[in-house]
C-alpha positions, 0 to 999 in steps of 0.5 A: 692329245698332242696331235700335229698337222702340217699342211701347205697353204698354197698349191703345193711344193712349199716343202711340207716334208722338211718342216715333217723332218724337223719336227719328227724329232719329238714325234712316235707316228708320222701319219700320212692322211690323204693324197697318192703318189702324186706328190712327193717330198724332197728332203736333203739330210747330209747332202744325200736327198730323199724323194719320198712319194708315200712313205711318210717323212718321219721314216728318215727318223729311227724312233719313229713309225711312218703311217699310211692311214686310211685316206691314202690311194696306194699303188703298191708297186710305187710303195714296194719301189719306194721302200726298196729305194729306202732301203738301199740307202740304208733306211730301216723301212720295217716299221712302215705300217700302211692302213688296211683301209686305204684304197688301191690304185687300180691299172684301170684306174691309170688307163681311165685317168689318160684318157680322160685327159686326152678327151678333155683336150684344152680343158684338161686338169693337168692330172699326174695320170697316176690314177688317183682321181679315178680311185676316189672316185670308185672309194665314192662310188663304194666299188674300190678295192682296198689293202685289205682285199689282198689279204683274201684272194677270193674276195679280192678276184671277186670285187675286180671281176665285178669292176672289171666288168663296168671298166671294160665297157666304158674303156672299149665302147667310149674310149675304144681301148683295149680291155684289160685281163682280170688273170693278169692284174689278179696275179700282178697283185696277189704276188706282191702281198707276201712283201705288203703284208707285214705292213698292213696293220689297223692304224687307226688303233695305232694313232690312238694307242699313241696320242693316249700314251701322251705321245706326239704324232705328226700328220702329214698330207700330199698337196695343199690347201688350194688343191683341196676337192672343197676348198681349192680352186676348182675344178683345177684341184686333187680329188682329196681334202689336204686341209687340216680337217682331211686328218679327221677322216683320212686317219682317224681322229677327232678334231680334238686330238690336233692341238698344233697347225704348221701351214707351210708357205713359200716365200714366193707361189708357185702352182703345178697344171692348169688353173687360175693364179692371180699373182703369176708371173708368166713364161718368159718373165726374166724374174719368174723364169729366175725364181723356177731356176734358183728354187729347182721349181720342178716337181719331185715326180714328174719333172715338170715346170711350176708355174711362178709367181709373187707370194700371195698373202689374200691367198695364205690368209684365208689358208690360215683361217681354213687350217687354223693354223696355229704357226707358219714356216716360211721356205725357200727366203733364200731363192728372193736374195738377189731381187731389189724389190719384192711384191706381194698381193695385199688384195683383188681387183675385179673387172668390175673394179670391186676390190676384194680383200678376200679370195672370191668364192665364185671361179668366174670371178677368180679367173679374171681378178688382176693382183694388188701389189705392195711393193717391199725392198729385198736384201741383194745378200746371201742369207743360206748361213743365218742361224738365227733370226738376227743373221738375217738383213733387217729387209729379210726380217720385215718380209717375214715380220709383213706376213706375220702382221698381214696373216695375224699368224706367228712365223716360227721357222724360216728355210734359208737353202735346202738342206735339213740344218738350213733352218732359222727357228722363232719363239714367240715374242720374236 
C-alpha cells in the first residue's frame, strides 16, 4: 500500500513540511500523526510564507485532504485561528478533517504545564507550555477528553466535571492557583463546535479507503526522532512518538502500509530547549551565532533562538535505522556557503576516553560525551540557484556524497534557499 512518512532525524525544525509540500504533489491524504501545536511548519510558495502548526501541509495543494489523526493533541482555538488564517489567504480549508479520537488541550492542562515548569526551576524541560504533555498524560492516564465529546454536551460536561475535580486540588493545594470554573471553559468549548463539526470524521476509515484505492497518503509528524518520548534524549524530549512507527498508532495503520521514509536532516543541527547536544556549538561562537542568522534558526511558534551546532551524523545514523529510512532530504546546504571548513561528527568520545561509534544509550554518558570531528572543506560560493546536482561545487557535492557514504542511505532532495522551487532532486545512481 503506498504509504509515506516523513520524519525529522535530529531534534526538530530541519523543514519537514516542505519536502511534505513537494512531495503532496502526487498524494490524495496528507495525515498529520502525532504531536500539537508545538511545532510548526513554514513553508514559502511564491514568496508568501505559511506558518502551519496543525494543519497538515498538503493543505496548500487543492487536490488533497489534510488529515488530523487520532494521535494529535488539539486546541481548537489554535485550529479555529489557523484555519481562519488559511483562509484569508485564499486556502480552501473545507476539506480539513480532523479525528474524532484525538485528544483535547484542555486550559487546565496549559495552567499545569507553567507551572510545572516553574516548579522545576533550573532543571526545567524547556516546554512550549502549550499543554501538550499534560494531555497525554490524562490520554495515558484514560480521563482526557476527546473531539468527539464535543459532539454530546452531557458527556463532554460530565467528563470535565469529573477531571476538574482532580485539577482543581493539584492546582490550589500544590501549586496555590486559582481554581478553574467548569461553566466557562464548558461554554468556551461548546460555542465553538458549530465550526469544528464538520471536520470531524473517522480518518482512520478514511486513510484506509485511500491506501486501498492505490492512492498515496503522506504522513506528516511534528518534532523528530530525537524528541521522541522512547527514543529521544530523555527527559528533554516531547511527550509523543515523531519516529516512523508513531504512524502506526497516531493514524491507524499497519506497518505494512508505509512503503517509503524521508528522514529530513539539515545540513547542519540545531536543537530548541534544554538538554545534551554533543556537537553544539555555543552562544557567542562567531560560526554558530552565523549559522542562527543565515538559517533565521528561531522557531516558527515561539520565536526562540535554537541552539546551533555541526551536523552530527552518529546522530542521523542511528535516526535512519530507528525510521528505516528509505531516502533523506538534505536542507538549508545554502546556510554553510560562506564557511571554508566544515566539521561533522564521525563519533564519541567519553571521559573515559571510550569511543563510541554509536550514540549512548545511558544519559549519564550522553551528557558528558565530547565530539569527533572530521574535518571537510566548503564551497565559499552561493549554490540558491542550482537546478541540479551538477550546478552544485564539487565541495557541495562530496558534503552530501559524505553522508550518503557514512549513513549507507540514498540523498534524494537537497534544499539550496527556502523557497518551494528551491529544490535539487537525486535519482538513484546519482
Amino acid at each position: 500500500m503506498p504509504g509515506a512518512v516523513i520524519v525529522g532525524t535530529q531534534w526538530g525544525d530541519e523543514g519537514k513540511g516542505r519536502f511534505t509540500d513537494y512531495l503532496a504533489k502526487d498524494a490524495s491524504l496528507c495525515v498529520r500523526y502525532q504531536g500539537g501545536h508545538n511545532a510548526g511548519h513554514t513553508i514559502i510558495v511564491d514568496g508568501e510564507v505559511f506558518k502551519l502548526q496543525l494543519v497538515p501541509s498538503g493543505v496548500l495543494y487543492p487536490h488533497v485532504t489534510p488529515v488530523i489523526g487520532n494521535g494529535v493533541v488539539v486546541d481548537p482555538a489554535v485550529l479555529i485561528s489557523e484555519l481562519d488564517m488559511l483562509s484569508a489567504k485564499g486556502v480552501e480549508t473545507s476539506r480539513l478533517r480532523l479525528s474524532g479520537n484525538a485528544h483535547l488541550i484542555m486550559p487546565y492542562h496549559q495552567e499545569i504545564d507553567r507551572v510545572t515548569e516553574r516548579y522545576l526551576g533550573k532543571n526545567k524541560l524547556g516546554t512550549t507550555k502549550r499543554g501538550i504533555g499534560p494531555t497525554y498524560a490524562d490520554k495515558a492516564l484514560r480521563v482526557g477528553l476527546r473531539v468527539q465529546d464535543l459532539l454530546d454536551p452531557k458527556i463532554f460536561r460530565e467528563k470535565l466535571d469529573l477531571v476538574l475535580r482532580e485539577k482543581n486540588g493539584l492546582l490550589s493545594k500544590v501549586y496555590n492557583r486559582l481554581p478553574m470554573d467548569a461553566n466557562e471553559i464548558a461554554e468556551t468549548y461548546l460555542n465553538m463546535v458549530p465550526r469544528l463539526e464538520p471536520h470531524i470524521d473517522d480518518t482512520v476509515h478514511l486513510v484506509h479507503e485511500s491506501l486501498e484505492a492505490g492512492e498515496w497518503v503522506l504522513f506528516e509528524g511534528a518534532q523528530a526522532t530525537y524528541l521522541d518520548l522512547d527514543h529521544g534524549t530523555y527527559p528533554f524530549v516531547t511527550s509523543s512518538n515523531p519516529i516512523a512507527g508513531g504512524v502506526c498508532t497516531g493514524a491507524g495503520v499497519g506497518p505494512l502500509a508505509i512503503q517509503r521514509v524521508v528522514g529530513v536532516v539539515k545540513a547542519y543541527t540545531t536543537r530548541v530547549g534544554s538538554g545534551p547536544f554533543p556537537s553544539e556549538l555555543l552562544e557567542g561562537d562567531p560560526i554558530g551565532d552565523d549559522l542562527v542568522e543565515r538559517g533565521r534558526e528561531f522557531g516558527t511558534n515561539t520565536g526562540r533562538r535554537r541552539r546551533p551546532g555541526w551536523l552530527d551524523l552518529v546522530m542521523l545514523k542511528h535516526a535512519t535505522r530507528l525510521n528505516t529510512c528509505t531516502e533523506l532530504a538534505i536542507t538549508k546546504l545554502d546556510v554553510l556557503s560562506p564557511l571554508k571548513e566544515l566539521k561533522v561528527c564521525v563519533g564519541y568520545l567519553g571521559d573515559d576516553g571510550t569511543r563510541y561509534e554509536h550514540v549512548p544509550y545511558h544519559q549519564s554518558v550522553m551528557h558528558k560525551i565530547k565530539p569527533i570531528y572530521e574535518t571537510l572543506p566548503g564551497w565559499g560560493t552561493d549554490i540558491e540557484r542550482a537546478e541540479k546536482i551538477s550546478d552544485l561545487p564539487v565541495e557541495a557535492k562530496n558534503y552530501v556524497q559524505f553522508i550518503e557514504d557514512f549513513t549507507k542511505v540514498h540523498v534524494s532532495f537537497v534544499s539550496v534557499g527556502p523557497s518551494r522551487d528551491q529544490l535539487v532532486v537525486l535519482p538513484r545512481g546519482e
